[in-house]
OpenMM code with the backbone's topology and positions (N, CA, C; nanometers):
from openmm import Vec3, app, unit

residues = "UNK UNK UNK UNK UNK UNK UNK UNK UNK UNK UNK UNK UNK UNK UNK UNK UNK UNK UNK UNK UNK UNK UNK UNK UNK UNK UNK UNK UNK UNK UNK UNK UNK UNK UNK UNK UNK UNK UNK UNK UNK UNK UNK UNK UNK UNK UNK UNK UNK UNK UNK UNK UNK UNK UNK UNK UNK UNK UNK UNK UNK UNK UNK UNK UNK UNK UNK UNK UNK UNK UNK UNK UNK UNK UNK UNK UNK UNK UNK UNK UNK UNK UNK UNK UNK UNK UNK UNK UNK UNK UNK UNK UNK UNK UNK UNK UNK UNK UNK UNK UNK UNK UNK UNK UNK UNK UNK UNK UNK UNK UNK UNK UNK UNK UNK UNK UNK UNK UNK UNK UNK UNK UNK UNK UNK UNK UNK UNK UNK UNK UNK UNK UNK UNK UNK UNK UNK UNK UNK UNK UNK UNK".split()
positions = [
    Vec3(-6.1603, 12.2284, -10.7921),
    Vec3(-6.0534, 12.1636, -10.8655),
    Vec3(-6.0684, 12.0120, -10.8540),
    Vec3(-6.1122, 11.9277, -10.9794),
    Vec3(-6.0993, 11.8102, -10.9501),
    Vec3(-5.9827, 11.7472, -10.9064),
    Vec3(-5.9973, 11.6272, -10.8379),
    Vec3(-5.8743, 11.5409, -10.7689),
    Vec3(-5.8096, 11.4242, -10.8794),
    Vec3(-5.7101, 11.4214, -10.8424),
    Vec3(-5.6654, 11.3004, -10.8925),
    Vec3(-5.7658, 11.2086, -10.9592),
    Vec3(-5.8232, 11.1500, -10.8830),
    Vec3(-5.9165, 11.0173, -10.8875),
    Vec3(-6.0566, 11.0641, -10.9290),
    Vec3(-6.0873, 11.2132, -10.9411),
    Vec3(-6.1814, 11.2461, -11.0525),
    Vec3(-6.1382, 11.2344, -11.1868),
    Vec3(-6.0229, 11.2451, -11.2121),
    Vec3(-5.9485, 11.2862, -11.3268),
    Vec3(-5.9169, 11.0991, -11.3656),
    Vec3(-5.9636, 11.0240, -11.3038),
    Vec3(-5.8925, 10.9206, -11.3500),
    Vec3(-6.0611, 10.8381, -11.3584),
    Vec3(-6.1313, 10.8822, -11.3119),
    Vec3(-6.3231, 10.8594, -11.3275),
    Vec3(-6.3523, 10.8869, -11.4841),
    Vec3(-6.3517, 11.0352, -11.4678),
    Vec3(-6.3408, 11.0961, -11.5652),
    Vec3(-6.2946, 11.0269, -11.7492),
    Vec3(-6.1843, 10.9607, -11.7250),
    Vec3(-6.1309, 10.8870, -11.7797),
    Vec3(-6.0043, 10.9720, -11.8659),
    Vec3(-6.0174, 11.1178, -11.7387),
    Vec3(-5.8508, 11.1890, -11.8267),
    Vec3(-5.7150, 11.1272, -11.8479),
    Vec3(-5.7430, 11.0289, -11.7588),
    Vec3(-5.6195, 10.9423, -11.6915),
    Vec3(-5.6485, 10.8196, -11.6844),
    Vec3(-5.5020, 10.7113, -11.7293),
    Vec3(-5.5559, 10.5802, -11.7397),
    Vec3(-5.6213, 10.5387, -11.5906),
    Vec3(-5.6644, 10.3895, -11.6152),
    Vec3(-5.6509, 10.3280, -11.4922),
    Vec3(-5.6921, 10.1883, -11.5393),
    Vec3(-5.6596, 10.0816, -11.4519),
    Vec3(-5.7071, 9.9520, -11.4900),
    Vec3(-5.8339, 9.9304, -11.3972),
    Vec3(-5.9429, 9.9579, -11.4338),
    Vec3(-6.1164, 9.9273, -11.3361),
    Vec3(-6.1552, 9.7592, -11.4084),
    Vec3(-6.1782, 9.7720, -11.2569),
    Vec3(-6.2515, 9.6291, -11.2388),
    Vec3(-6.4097, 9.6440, -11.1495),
    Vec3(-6.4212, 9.7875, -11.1697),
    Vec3(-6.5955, 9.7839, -11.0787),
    Vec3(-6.6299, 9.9329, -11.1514),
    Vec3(-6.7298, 9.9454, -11.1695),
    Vec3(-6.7987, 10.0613, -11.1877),
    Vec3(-6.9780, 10.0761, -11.1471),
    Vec3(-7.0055, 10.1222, -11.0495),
    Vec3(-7.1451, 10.1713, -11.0855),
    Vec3(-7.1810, 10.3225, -11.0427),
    Vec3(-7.3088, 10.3499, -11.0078),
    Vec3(-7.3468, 10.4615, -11.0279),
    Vec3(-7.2234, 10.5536, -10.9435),
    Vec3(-7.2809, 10.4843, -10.7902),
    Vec3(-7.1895, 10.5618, -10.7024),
    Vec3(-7.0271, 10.5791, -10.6686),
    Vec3(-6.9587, 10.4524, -10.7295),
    Vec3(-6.8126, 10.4248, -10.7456),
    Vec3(-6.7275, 10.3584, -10.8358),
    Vec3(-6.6102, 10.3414, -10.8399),
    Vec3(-6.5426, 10.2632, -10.9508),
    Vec3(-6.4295, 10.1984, -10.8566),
    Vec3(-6.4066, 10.0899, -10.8966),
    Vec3(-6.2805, 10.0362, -10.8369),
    Vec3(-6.1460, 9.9938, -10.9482),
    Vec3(-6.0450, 10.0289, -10.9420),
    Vec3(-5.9527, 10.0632, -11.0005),
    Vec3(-5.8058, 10.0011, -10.9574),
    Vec3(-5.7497, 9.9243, -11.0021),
    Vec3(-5.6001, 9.8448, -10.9360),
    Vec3(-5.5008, 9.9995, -10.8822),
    Vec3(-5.4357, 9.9747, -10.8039),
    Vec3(-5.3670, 10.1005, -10.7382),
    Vec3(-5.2497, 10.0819, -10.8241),
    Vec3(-5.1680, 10.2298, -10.8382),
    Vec3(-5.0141, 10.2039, -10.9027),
    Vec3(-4.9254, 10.1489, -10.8332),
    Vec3(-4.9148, 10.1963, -10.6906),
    Vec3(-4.8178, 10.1148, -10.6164),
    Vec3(-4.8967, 10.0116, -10.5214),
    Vec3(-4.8770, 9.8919, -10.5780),
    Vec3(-4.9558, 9.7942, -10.5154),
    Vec3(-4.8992, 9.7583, -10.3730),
    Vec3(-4.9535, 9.7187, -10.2998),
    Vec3(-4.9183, 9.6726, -10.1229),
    Vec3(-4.8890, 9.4734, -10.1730),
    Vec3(-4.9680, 9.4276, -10.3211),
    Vec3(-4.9461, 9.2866, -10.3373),
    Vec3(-5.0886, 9.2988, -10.4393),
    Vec3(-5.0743, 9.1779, -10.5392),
    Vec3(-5.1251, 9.1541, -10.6746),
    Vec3(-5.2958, 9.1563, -10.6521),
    Vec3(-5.3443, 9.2893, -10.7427),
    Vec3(-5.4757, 9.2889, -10.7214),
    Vec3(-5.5363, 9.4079, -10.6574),
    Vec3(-5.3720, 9.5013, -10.5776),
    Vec3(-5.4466, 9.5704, -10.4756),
    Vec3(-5.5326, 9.6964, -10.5842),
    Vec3(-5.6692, 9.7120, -10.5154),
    Vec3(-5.7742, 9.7865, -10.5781),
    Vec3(-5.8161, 9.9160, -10.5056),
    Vec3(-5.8590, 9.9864, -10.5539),
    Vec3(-5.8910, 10.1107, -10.4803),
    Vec3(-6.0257, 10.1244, -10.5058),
    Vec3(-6.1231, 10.1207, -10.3943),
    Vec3(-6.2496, 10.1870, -10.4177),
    Vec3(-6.2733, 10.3231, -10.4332),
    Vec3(-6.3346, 10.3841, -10.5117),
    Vec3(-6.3317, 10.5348, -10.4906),
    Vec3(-6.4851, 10.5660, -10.5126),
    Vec3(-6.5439, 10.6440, -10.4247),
    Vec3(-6.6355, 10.7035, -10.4677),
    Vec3(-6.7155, 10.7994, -10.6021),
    Vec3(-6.7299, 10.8037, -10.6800),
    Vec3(-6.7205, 10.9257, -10.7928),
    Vec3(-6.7183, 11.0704, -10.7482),
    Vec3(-6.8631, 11.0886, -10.6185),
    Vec3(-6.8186, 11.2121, -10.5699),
    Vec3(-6.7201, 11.2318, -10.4903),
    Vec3(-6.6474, 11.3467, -10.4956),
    Vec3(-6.5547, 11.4346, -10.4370),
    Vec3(-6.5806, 11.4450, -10.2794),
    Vec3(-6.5192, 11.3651, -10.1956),
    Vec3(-6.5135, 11.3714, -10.0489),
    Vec3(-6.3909, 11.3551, -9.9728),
    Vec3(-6.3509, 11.4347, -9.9246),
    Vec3(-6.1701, 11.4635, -9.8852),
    Vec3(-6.1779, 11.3039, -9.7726),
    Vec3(-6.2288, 11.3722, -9.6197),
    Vec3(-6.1722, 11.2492, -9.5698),
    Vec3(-6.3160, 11.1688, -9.5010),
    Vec3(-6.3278, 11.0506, -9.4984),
    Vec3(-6.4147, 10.8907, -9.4903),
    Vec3(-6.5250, 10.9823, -9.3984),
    Vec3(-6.5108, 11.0216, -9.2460),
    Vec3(-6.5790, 11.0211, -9.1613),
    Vec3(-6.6779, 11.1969, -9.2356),
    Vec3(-6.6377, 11.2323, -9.3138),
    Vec3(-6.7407, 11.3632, -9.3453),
    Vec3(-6.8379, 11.3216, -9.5045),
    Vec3(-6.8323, 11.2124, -9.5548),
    Vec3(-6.9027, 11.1078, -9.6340),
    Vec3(-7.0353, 11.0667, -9.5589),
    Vec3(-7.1641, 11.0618, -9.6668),
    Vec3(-7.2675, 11.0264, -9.5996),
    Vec3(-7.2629, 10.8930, -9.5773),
    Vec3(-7.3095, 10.8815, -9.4606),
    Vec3(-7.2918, 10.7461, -9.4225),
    Vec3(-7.3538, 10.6255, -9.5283),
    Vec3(-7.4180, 10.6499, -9.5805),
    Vec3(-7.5143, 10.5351, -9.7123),
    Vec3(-7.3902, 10.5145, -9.7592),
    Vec3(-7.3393, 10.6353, -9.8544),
    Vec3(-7.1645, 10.6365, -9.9198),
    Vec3(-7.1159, 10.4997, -9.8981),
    Vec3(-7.0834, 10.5506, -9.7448),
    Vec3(-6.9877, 10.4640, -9.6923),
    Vec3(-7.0105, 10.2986, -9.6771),
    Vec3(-7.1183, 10.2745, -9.6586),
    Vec3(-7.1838, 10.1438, -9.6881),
    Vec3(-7.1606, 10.0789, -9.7902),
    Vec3(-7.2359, 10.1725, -9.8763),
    Vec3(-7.2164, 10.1250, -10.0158),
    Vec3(-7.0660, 10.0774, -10.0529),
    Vec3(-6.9608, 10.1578, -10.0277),
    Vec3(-6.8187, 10.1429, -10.0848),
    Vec3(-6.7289, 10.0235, -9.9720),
    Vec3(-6.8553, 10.0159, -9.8915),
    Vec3(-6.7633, 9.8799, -9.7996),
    Vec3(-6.8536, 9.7778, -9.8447),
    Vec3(-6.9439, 9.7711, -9.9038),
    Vec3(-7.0172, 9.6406, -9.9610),
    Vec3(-6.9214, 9.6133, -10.1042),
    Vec3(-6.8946, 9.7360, -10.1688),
    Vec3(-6.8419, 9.7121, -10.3368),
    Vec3(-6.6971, 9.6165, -10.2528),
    Vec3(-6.6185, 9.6884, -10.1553),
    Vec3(-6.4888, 9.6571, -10.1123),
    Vec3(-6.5087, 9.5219, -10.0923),
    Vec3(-6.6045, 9.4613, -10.0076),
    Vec3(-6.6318, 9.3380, -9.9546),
    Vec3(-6.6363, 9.2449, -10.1011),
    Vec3(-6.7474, 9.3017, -10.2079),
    Vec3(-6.7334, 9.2017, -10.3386),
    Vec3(-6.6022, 9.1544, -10.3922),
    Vec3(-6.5087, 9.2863, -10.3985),
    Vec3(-6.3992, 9.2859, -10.4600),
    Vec3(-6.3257, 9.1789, -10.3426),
    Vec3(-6.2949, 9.2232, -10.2517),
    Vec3(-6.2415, 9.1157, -10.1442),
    Vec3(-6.2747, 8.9696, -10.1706),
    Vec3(-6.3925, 8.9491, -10.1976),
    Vec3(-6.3964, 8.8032, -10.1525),
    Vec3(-6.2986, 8.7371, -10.3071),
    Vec3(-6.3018, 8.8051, -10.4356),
    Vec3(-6.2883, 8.8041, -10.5692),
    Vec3(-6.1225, 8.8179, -10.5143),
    Vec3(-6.0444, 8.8816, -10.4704),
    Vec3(-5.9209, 8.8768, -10.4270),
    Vec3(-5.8688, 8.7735, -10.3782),
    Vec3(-5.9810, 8.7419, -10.2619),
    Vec3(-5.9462, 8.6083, -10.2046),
    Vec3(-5.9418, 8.4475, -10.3064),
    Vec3(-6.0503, 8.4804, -10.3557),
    Vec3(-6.1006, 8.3280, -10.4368),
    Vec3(-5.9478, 8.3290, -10.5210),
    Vec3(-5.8623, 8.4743, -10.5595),
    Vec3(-5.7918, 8.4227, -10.6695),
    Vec3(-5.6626, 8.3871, -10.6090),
    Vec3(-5.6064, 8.4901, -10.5070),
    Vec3(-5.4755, 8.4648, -10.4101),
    Vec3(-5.4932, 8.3957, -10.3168),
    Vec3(-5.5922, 8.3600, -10.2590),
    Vec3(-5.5949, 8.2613, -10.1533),
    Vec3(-5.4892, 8.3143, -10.0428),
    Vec3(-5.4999, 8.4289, -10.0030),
    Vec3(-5.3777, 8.5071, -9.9171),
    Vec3(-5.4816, 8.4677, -9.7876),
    Vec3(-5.4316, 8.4575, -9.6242),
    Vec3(-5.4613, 8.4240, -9.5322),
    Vec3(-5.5608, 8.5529, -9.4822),
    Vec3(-5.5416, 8.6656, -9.5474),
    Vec3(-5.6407, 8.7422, -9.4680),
    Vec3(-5.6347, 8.8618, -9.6163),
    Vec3(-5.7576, 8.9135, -9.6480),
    Vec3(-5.7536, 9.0298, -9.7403),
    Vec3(-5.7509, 9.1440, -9.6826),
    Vec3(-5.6404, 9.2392, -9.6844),
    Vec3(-5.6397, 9.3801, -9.6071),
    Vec3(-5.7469, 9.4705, -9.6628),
    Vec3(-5.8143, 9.5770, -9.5967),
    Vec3(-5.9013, 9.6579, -9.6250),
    Vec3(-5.8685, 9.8178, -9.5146),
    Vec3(-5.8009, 9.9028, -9.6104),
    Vec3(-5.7566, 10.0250, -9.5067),
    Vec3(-5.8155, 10.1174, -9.5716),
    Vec3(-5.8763, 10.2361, -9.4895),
    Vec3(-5.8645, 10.3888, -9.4996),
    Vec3(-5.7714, 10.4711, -9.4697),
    Vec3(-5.6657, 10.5320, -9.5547),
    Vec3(-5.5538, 10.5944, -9.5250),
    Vec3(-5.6085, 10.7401, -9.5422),
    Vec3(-5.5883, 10.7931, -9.6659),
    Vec3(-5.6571, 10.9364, -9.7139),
    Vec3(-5.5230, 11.0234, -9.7002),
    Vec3(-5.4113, 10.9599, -9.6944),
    Vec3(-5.3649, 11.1053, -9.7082),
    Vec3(-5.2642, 11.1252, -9.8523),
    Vec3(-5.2536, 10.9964, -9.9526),
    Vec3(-5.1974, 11.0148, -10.1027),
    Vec3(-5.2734, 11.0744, -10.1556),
    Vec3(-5.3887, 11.0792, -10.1900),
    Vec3(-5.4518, 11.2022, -10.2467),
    Vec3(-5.6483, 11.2230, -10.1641),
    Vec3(-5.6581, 11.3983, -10.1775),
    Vec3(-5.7863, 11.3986, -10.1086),
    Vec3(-5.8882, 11.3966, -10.1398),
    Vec3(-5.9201, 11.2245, -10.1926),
    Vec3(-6.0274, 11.1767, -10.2577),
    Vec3(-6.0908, 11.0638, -10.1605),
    Vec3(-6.1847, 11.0158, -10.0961),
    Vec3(-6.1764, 10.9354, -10.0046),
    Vec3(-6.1862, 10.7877, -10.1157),
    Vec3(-6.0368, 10.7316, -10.0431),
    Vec3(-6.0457, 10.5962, -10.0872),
    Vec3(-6.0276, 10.4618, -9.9889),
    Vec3(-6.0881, 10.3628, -10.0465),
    Vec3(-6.0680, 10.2337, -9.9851),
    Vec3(-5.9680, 10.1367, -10.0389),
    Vec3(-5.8590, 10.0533, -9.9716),
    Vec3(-5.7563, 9.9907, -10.0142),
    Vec3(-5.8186, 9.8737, -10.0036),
    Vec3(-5.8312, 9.7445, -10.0971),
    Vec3(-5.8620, 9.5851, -10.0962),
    Vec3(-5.6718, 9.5361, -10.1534),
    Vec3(-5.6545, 9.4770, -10.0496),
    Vec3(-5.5337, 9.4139, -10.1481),
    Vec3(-5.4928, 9.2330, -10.0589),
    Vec3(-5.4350, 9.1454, -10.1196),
    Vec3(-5.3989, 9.0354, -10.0551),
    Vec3(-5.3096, 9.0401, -9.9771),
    Vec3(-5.3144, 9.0186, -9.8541),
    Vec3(-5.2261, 9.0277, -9.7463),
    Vec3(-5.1878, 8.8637, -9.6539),
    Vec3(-5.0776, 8.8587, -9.7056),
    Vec3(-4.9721, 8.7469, -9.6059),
    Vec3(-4.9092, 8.7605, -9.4727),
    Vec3(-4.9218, 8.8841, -9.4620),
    Vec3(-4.8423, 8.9126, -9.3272),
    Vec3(-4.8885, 9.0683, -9.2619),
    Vec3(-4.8533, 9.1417, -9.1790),
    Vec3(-4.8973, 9.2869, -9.1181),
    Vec3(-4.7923, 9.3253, -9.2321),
    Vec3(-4.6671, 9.2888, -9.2705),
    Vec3(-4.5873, 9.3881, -9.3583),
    Vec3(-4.6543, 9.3895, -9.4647),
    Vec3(-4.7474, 9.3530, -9.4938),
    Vec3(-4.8038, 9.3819, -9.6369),
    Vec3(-4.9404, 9.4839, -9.6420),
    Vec3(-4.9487, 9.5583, -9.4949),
    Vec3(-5.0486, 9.6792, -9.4171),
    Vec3(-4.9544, 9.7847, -9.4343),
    Vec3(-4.7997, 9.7960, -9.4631),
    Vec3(-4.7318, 9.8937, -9.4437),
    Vec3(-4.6673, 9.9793, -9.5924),
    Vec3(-4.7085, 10.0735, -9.6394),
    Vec3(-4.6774, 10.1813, -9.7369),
    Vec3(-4.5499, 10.1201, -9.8040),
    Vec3(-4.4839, 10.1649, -9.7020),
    Vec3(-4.3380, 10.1698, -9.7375),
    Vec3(-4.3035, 10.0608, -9.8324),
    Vec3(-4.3688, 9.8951, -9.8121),
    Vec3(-4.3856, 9.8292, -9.9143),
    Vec3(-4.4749, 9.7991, -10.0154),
    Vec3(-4.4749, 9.9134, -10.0314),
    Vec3(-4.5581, 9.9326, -10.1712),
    Vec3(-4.4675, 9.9074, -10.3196),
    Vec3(-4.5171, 9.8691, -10.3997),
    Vec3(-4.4047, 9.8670, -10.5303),
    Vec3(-4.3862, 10.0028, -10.5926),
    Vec3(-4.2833, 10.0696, -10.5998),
    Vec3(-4.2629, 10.1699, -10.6716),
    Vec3(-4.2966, 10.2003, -10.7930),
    Vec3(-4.2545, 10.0555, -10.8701),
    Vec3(-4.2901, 10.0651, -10.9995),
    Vec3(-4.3733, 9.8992, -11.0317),
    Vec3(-4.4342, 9.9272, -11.1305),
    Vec3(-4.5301, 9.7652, -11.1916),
    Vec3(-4.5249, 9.7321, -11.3126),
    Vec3(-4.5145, 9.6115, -11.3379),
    Vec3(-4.4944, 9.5826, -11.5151),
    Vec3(-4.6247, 9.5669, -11.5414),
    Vec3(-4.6796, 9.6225, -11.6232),
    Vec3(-4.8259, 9.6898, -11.7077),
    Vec3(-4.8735, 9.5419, -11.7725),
    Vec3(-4.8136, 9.4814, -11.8035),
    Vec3(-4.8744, 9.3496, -11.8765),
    Vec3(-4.9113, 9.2759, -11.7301),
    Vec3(-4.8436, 9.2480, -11.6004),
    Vec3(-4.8524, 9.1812, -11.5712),
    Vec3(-4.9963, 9.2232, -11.4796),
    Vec3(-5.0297, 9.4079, -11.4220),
    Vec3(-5.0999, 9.4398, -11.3814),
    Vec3(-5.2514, 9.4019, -11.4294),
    Vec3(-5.2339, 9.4300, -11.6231),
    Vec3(-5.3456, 9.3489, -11.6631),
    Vec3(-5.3915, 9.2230, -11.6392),
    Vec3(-5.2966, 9.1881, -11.6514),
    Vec3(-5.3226, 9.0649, -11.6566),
    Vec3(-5.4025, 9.0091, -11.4587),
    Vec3(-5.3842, 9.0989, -11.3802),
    Vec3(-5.4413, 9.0858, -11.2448),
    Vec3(-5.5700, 9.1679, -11.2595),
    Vec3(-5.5863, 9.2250, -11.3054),
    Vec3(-5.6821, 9.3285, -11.3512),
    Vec3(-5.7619, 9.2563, -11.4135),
    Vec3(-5.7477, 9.1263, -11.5353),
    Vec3(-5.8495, 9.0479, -11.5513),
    Vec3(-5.8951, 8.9401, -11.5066),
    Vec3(-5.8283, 8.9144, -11.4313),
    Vec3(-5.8385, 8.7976, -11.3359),
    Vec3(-5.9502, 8.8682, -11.2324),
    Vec3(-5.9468, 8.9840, -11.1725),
    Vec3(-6.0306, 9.0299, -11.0705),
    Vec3(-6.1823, 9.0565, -11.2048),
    Vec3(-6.1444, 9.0877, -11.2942),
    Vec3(-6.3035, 9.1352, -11.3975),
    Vec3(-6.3525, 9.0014, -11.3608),
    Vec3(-6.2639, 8.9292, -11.4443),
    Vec3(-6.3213, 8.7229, -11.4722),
    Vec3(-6.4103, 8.6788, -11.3349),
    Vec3(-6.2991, 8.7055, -11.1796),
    Vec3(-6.3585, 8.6431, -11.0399),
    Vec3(-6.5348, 8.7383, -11.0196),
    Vec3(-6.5072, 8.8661, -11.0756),
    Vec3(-6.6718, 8.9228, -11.0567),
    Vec3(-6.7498, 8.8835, -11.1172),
    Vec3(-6.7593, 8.8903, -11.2852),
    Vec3(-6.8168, 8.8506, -11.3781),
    Vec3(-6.8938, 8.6887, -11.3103),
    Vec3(-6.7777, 8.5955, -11.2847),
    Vec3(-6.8205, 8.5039, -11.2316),
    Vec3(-6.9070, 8.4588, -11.0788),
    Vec3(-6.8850, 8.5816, -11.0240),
    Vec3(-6.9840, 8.5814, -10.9056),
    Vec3(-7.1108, 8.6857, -10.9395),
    Vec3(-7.1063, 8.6842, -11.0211),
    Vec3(-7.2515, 8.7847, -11.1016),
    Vec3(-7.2450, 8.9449, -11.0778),
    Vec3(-7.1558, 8.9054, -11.0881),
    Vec3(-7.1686, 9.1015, -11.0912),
    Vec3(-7.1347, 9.1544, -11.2036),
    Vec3(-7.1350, 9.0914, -11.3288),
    Vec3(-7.0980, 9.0972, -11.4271),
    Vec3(-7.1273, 9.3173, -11.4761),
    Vec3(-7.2739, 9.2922, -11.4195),
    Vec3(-7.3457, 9.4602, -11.5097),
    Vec3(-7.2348, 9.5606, -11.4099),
    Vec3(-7.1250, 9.5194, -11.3407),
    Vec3(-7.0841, 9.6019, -11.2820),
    Vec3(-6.8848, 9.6200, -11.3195),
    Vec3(-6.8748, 9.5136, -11.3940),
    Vec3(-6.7595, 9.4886, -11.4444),
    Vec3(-6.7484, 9.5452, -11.5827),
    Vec3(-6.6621, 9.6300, -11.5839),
    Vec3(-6.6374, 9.7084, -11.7713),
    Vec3(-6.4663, 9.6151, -11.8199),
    Vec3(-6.5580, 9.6495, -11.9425),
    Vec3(-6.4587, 9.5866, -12.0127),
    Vec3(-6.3393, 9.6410, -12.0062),
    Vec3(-6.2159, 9.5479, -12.0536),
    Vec3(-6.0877, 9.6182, -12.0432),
    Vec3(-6.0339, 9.7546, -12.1279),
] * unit.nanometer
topology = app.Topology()
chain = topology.addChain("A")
for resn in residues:
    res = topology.addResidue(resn, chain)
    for name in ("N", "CA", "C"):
        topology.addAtom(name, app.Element.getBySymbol(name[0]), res)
């Protein structure tokens, strides 16, 4: 049974991506932790981080690291958070989002809901910061 986040690869389901290559896509989250937050996901189907081949895992902390620094250059937030949670859905994902404080590490403040213009509009700002650090063949259009 595909997961969530196959279904949103797939392209059954929207999403706003700002990374795609062979092995992953990165995608703005619905309930953001703060502006930008992205989800790495692998394409293949792997429940939780530590049963992922380790290359995987490399790979999706190098994509995380691109996207990070591209977070940073645009929020200029004091530290960019980077978590493995795994338990909203069992797809293994990576969280990049701008972080001001430890309360911005915690769920609970997550936004419930997001205004869609404004998400794009962070969504191209993160394409624009890659594009511009050359990663362009890895950035899809909106």
């Amino acid at each position: 049974m595909s997961t969530l986040f196959t279904k949103i690869i797939d392209g059954e389901l929207p999403a706003r991506f700002v990374w795609s290559d062979d092995r992953c896509v990165g995608f703005l989250s619905i309930n953001p932790l703060g502006p930008g937050h992205t989800l790495v996901v692998p394409r293949e189907e792997v429940d939780h981080w530590v049963d992922a081949d380790p290359e995987l895992v490399a790979h999706l902390t190098g994509v995380s690291h691109t996207i990070a620094k591209a977070v940073d250059a645009i929020w200029k937030p004091p530290r960019v958070g980077f978590l493995v949670a795994g338990f909203e859905v069992p797809h293994l994902h990576l969280h990049v989002f701008p972080a001001w404080d430890m309360a911005a590490f915690d769920f609970a403040n997550a936004a419930k809901s997001v205004d869609a213009e404004e998400q794009e509009g962070y969504a191209e700002q993160l394409r624009a910061a890659l594009r511009d650090a050359g990663h362009g063949e890895h950035v899809p259009e909106a």
